[in-house]
Backbone as ProteinMPNN parsed JSONL, in Angstrom:
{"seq_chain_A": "XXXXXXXXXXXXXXXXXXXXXXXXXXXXXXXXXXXXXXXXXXXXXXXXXXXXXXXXXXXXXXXXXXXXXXXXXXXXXXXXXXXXXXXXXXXXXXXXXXXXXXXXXXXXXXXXXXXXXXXXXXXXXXXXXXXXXXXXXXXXXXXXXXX", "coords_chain_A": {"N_chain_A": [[63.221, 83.203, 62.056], [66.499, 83.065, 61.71], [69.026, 85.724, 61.369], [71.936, 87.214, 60.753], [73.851, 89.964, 61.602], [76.147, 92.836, 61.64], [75.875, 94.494, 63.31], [74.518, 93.565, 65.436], [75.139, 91.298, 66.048], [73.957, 87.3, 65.964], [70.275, 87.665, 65.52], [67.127, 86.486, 66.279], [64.383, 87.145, 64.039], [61.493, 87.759, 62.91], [59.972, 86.656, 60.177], [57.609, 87.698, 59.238], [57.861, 90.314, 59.712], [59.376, 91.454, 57.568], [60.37, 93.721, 54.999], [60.432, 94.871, 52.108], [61.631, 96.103, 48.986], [61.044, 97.138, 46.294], [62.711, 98.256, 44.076], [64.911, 98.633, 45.55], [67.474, 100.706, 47.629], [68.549, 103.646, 46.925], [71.155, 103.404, 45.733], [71.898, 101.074, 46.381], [70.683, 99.126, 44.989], [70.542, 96.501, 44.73], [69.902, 95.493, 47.009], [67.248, 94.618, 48.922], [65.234, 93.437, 50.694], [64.674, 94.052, 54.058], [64.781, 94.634, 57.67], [63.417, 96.121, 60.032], [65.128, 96.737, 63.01], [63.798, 97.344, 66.15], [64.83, 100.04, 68.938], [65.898, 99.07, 72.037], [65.439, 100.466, 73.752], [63.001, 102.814, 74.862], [63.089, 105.316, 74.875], [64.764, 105.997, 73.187], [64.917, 107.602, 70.244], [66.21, 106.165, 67.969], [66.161, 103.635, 65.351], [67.215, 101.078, 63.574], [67.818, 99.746, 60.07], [67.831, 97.132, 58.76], [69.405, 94.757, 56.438], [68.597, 92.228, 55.082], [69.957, 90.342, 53.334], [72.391, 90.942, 53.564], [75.178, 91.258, 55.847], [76.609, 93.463, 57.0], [75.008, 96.121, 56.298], [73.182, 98.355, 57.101], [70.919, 100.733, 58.343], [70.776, 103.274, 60.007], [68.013, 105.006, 61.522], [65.021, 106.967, 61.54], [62.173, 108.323, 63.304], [60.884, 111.113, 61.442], [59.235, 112.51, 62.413], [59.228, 112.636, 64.942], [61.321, 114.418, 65.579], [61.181, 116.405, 64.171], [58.095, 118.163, 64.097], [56.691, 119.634, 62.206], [56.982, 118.384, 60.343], [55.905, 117.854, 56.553], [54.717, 115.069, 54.222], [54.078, 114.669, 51.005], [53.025, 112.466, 49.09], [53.746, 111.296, 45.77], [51.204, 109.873, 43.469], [51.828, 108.175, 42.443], [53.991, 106.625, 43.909], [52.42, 105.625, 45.759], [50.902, 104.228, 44.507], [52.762, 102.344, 43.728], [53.276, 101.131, 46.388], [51.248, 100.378, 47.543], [49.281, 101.216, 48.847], [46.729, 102.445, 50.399], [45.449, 103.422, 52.453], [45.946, 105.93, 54.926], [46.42, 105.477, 57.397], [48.326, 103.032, 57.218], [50.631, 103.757, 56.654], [54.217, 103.917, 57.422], [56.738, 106.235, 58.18], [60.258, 107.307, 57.885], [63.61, 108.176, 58.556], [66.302, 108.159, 57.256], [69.624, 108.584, 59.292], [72.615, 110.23, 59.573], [75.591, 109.277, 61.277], [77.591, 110.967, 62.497], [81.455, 111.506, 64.039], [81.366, 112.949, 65.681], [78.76, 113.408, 67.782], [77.061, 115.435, 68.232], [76.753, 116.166, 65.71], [75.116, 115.444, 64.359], [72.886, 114.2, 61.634], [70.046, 113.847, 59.51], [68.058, 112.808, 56.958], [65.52, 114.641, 55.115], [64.889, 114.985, 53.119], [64.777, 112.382, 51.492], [63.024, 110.375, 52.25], [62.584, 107.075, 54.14], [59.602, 105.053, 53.059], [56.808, 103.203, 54.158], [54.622, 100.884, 53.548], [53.371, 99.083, 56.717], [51.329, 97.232, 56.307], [50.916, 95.765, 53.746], [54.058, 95.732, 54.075], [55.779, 96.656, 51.9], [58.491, 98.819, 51.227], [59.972, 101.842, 50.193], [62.323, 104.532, 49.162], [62.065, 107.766, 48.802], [62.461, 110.306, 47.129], [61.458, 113.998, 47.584], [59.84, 116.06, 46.158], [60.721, 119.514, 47.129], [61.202, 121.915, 48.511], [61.865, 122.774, 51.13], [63.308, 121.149, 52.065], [66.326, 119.321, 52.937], [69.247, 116.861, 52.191], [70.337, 116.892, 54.709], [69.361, 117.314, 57.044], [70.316, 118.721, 60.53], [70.044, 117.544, 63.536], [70.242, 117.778, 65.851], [69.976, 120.908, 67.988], [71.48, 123.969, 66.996], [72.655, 125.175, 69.586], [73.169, 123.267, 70.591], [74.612, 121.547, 69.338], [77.129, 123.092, 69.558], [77.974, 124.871, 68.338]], "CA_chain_A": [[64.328, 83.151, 61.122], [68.043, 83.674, 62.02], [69.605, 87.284, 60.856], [73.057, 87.416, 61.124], [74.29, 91.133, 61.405], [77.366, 92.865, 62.27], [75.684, 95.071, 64.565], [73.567, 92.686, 66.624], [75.288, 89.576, 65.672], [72.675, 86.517, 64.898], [69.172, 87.983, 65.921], [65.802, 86.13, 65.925], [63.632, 87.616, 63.206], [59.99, 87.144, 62.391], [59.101, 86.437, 58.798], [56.535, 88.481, 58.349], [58.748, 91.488, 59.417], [60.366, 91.626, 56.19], [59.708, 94.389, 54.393], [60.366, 94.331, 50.617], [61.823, 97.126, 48.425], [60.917, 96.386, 45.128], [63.806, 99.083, 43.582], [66.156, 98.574, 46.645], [67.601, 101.669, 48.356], [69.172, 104.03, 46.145], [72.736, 103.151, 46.264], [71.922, 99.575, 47.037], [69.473, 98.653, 44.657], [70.549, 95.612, 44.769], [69.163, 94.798, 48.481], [65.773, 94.573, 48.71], [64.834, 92.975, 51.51], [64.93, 94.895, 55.273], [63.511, 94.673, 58.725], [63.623, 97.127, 61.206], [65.315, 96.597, 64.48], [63.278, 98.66, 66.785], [65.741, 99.858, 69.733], [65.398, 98.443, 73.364], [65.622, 101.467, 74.757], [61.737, 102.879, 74.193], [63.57, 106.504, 75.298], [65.708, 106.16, 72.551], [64.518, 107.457, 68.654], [67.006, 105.786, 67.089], [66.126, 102.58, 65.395], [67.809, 100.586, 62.381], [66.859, 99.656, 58.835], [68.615, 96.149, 58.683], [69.402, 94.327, 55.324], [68.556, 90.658, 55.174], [70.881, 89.674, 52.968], [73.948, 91.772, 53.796], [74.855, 91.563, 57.483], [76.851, 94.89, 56.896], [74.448, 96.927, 55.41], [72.265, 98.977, 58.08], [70.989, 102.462, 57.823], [69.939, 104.167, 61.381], [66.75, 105.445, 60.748], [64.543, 107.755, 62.858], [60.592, 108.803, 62.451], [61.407, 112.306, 61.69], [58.113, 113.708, 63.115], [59.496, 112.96, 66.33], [62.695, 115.805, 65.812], [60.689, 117.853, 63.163], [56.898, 118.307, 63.551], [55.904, 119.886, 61.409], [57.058, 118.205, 58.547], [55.053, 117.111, 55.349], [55.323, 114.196, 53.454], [53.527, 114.627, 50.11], [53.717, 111.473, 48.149], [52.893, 111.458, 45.037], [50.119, 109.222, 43.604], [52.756, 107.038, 41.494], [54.32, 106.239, 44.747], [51.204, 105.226, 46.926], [50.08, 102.891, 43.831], [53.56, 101.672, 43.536], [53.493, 100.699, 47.648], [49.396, 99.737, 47.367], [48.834, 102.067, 49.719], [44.921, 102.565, 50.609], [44.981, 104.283, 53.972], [47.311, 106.688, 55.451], [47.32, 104.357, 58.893], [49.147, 101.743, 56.902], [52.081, 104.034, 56.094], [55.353, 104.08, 58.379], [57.839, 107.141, 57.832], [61.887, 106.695, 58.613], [64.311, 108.994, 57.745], [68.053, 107.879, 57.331], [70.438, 109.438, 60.165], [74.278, 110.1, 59.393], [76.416, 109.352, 62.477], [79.169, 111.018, 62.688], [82.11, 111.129, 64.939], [81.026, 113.732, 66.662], [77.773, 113.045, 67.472], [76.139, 116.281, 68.178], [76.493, 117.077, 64.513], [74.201, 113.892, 63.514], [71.82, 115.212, 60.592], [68.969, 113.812, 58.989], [67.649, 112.77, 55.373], [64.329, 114.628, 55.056], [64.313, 115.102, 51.28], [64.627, 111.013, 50.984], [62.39, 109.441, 53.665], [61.899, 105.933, 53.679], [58.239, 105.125, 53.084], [56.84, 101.868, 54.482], [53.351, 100.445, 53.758], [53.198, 98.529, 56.932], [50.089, 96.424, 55.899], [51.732, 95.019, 52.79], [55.36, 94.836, 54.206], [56.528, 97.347, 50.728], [59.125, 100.192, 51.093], [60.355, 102.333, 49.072], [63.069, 105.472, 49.578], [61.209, 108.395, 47.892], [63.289, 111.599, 46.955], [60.429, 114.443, 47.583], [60.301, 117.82, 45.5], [60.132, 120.192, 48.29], [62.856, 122.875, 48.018], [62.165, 122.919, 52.091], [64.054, 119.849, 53.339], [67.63, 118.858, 52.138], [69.33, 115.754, 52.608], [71.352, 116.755, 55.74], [69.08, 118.12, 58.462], [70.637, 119.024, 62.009], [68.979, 116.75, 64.835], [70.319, 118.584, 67.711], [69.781, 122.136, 68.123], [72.848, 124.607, 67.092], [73.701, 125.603, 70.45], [73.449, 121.476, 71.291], [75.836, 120.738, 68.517], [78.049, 123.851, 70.006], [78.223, 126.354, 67.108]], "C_chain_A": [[65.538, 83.797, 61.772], [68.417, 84.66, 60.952], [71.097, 87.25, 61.593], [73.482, 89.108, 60.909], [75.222, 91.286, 61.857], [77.269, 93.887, 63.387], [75.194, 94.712, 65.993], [74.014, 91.55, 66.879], [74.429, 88.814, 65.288], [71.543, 87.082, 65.855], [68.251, 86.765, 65.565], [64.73, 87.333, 64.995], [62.158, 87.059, 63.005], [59.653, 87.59, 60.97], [58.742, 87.411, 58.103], [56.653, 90.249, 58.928], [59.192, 92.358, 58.103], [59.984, 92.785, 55.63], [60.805, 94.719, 53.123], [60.437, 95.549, 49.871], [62.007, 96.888, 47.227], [62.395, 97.348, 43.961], [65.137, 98.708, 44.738], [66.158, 100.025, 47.127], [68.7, 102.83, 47.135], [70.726, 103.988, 46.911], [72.936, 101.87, 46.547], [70.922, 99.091, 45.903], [69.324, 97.111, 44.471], [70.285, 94.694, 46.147], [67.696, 95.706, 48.627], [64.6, 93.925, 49.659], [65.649, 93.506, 52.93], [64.086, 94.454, 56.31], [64.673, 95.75, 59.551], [63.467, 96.701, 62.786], [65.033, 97.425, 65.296], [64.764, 98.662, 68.023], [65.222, 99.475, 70.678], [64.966, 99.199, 74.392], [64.592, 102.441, 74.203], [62.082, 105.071, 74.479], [64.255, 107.108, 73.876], [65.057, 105.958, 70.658], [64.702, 106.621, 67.802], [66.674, 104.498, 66.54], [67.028, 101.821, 63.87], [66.904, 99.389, 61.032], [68.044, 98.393, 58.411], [67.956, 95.166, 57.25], [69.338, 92.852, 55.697], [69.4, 89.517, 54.985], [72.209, 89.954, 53.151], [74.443, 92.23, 55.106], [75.368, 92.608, 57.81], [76.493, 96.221, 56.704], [73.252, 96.912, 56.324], [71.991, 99.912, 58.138], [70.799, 102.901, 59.624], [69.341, 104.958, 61.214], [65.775, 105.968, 62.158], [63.01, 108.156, 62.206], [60.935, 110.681, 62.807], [59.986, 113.416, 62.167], [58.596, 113.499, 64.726], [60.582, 114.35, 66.577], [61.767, 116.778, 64.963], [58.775, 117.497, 62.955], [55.731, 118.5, 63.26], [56.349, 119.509, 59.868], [56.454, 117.326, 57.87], [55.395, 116.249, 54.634], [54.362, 114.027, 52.103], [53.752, 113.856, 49.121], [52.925, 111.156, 47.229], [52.545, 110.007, 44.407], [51.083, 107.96, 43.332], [53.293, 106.149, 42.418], [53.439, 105.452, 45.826], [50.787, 104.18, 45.828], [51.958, 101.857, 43.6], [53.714, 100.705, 45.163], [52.116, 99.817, 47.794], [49.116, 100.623, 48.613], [47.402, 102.764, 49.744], [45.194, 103.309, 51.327], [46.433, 104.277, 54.716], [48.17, 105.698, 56.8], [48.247, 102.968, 58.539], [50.717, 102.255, 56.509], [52.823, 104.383, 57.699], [56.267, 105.17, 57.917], [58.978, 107.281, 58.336], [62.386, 107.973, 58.059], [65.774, 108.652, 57.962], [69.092, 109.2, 57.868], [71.785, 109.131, 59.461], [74.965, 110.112, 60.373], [77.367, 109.534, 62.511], [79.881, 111.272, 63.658], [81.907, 111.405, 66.049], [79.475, 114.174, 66.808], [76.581, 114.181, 67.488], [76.353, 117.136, 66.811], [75.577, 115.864, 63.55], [73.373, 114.684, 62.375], [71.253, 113.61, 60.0], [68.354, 113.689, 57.745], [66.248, 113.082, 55.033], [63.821, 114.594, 53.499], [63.85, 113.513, 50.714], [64.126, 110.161, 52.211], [62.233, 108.366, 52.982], [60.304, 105.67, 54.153], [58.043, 103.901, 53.171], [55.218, 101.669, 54.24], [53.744, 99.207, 54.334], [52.379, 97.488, 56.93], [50.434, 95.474, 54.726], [53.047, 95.01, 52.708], [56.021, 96.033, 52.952], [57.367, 98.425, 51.043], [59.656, 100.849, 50.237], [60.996, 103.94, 49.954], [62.572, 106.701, 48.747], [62.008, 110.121, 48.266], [61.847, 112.544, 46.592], [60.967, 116.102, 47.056], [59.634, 118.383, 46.155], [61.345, 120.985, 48.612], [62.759, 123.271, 50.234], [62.902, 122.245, 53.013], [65.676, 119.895, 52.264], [68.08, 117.552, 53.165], [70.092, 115.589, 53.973], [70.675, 117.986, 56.657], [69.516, 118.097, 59.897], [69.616, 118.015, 62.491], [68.753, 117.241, 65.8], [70.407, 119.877, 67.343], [71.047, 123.464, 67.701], [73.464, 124.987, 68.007], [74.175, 124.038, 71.107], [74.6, 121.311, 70.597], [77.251, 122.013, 68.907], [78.766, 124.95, 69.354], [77.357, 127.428, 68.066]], "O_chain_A": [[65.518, 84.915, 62.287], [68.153, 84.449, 59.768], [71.276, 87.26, 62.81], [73.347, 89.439, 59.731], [75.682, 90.377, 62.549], [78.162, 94.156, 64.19], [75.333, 95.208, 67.111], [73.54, 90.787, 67.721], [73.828, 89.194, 64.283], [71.817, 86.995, 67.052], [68.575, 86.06, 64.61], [64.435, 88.385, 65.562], [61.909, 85.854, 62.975], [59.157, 88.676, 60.671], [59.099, 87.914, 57.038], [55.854, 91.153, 58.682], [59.273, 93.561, 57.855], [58.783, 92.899, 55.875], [62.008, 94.781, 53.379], [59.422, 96.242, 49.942], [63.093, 96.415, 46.893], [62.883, 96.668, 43.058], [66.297, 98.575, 44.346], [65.095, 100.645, 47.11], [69.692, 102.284, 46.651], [71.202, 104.324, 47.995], [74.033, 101.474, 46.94], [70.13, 98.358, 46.496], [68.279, 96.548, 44.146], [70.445, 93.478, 46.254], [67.319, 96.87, 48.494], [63.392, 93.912, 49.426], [66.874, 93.457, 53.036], [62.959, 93.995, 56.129], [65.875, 96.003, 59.634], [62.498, 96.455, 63.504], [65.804, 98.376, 65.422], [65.562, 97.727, 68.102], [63.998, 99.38, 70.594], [64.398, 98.928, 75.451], [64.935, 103.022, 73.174], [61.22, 105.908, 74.213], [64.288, 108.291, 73.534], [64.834, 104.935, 70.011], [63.873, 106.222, 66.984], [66.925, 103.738, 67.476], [67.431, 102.734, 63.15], [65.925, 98.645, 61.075], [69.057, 98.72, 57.792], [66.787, 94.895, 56.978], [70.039, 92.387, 56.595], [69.645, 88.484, 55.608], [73.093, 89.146, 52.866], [74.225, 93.372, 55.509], [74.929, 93.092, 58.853], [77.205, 97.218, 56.831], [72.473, 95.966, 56.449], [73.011, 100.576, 57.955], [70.669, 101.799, 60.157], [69.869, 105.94, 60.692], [65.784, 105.554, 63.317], [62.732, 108.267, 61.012], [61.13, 111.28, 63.864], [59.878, 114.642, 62.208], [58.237, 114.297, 65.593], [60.583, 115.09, 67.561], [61.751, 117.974, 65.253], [58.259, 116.846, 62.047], [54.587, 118.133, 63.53], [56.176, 120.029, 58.766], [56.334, 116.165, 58.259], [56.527, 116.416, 54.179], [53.743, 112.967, 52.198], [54.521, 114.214, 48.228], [51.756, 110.808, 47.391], [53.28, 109.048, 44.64], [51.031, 106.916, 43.982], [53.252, 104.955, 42.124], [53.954, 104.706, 46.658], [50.275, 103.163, 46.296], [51.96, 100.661, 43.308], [54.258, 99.604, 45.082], [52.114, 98.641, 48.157], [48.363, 100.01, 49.369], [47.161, 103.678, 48.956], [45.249, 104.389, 50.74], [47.357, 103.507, 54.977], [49.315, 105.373, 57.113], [48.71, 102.139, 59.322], [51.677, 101.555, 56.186], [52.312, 104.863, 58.711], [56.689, 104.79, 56.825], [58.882, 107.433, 59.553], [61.768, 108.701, 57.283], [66.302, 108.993, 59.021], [69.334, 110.272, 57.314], [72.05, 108.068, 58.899], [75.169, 111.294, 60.649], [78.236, 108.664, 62.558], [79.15, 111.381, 64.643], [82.045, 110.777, 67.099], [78.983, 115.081, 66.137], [75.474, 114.025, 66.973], [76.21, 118.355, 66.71], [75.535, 115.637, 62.341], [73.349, 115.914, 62.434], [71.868, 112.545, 60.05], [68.026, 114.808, 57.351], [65.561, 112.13, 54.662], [62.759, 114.286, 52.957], [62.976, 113.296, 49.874], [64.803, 109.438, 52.941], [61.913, 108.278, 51.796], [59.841, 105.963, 55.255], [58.779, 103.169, 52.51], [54.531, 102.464, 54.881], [54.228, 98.298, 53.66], [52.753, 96.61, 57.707], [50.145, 94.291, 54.905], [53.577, 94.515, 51.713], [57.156, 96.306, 53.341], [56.59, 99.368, 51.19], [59.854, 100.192, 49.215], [60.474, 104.427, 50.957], [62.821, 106.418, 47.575], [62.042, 110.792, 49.298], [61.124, 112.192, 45.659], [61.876, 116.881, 47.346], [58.41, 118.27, 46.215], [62.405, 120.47, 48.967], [63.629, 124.032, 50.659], [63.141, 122.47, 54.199], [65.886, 120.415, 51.168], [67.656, 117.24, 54.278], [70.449, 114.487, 54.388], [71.125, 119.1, 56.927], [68.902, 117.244, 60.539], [68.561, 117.737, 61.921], [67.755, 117.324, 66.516], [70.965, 120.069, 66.263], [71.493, 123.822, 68.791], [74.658, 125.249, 67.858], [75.136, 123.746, 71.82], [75.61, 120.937, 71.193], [78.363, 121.719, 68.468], [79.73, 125.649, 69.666], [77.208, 128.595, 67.706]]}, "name": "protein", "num_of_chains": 1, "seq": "XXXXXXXXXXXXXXXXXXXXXXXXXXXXXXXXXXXXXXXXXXXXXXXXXXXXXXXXXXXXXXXXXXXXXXXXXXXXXXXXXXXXXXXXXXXXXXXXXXXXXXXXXXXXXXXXXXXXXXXXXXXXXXXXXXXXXXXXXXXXXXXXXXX"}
């Protein structure tokens, strides 16, 4: 399937990529359909959370156990029957990056990871009560970002 974006321009897509957000994204709930453009560069965390229908509408999305981990993702039951989620090896974990200008102040959405049951294609953005994360975690180190 052709994907037109405004980051990639038209991509080749496979189908059964898709993955399917039955609420949408908070703030979007009206897109509901995503695939994830892994990057090319297998060095490089960074990958994107591309909208199907909206060739504008891309998150940059990172598995945040690679920068942080030790961090927990406790999802509760409502959420695992809302995804069909059987077995942990079927779940994918993202976390929406903020890029800003200056890039060594990038931060991190650990409170709202996106949650993926790769096996049935379902995601869902899941705001987690956990008074230890907030929605704007550092990536790079404080003396990296130069404070």
């Amino acid at each position: 399937m052709k994907l037109d974006t405004r980051n990639f321009g038209v991509i080749d897509i496979d189908e059964e990529k898709v993955i399917y957000f039955p609420e949408g994204i908070p703030g979007f709930e009206e897109e509901r359909k995503f695939v994830i453009i892994n990057n090319e560069d297998e060095e490089n965390p960074f990958n994107w959370l591309q909208s199907i229908t909206n060739p504008d509408l891309a998150f940059v999305i990172i598995d945040p156990f690679f920068i942080f981990p030790e961090y927990v993702v406790d999802l509760p039951e409502t959420v695992q029957n809302k995804l069909k989620i059987k077995d942990e090896k079927d779940v994918a974990v993202y976390s929406i990056v903020v890029v800003p200008e200056d890039l060594r102040k990038m931060t991190t959405n650990l409170l709202g990871p996106i949650i993926v049951n790769i096996r049935e294609r379902l995601g869902k953005q899941v705001i987690l009560d956990d008074p230890r994360y907030t929605t704007k975690h550092y990536i790079f180190a404080q003396e990296d970002r130069g404070e």
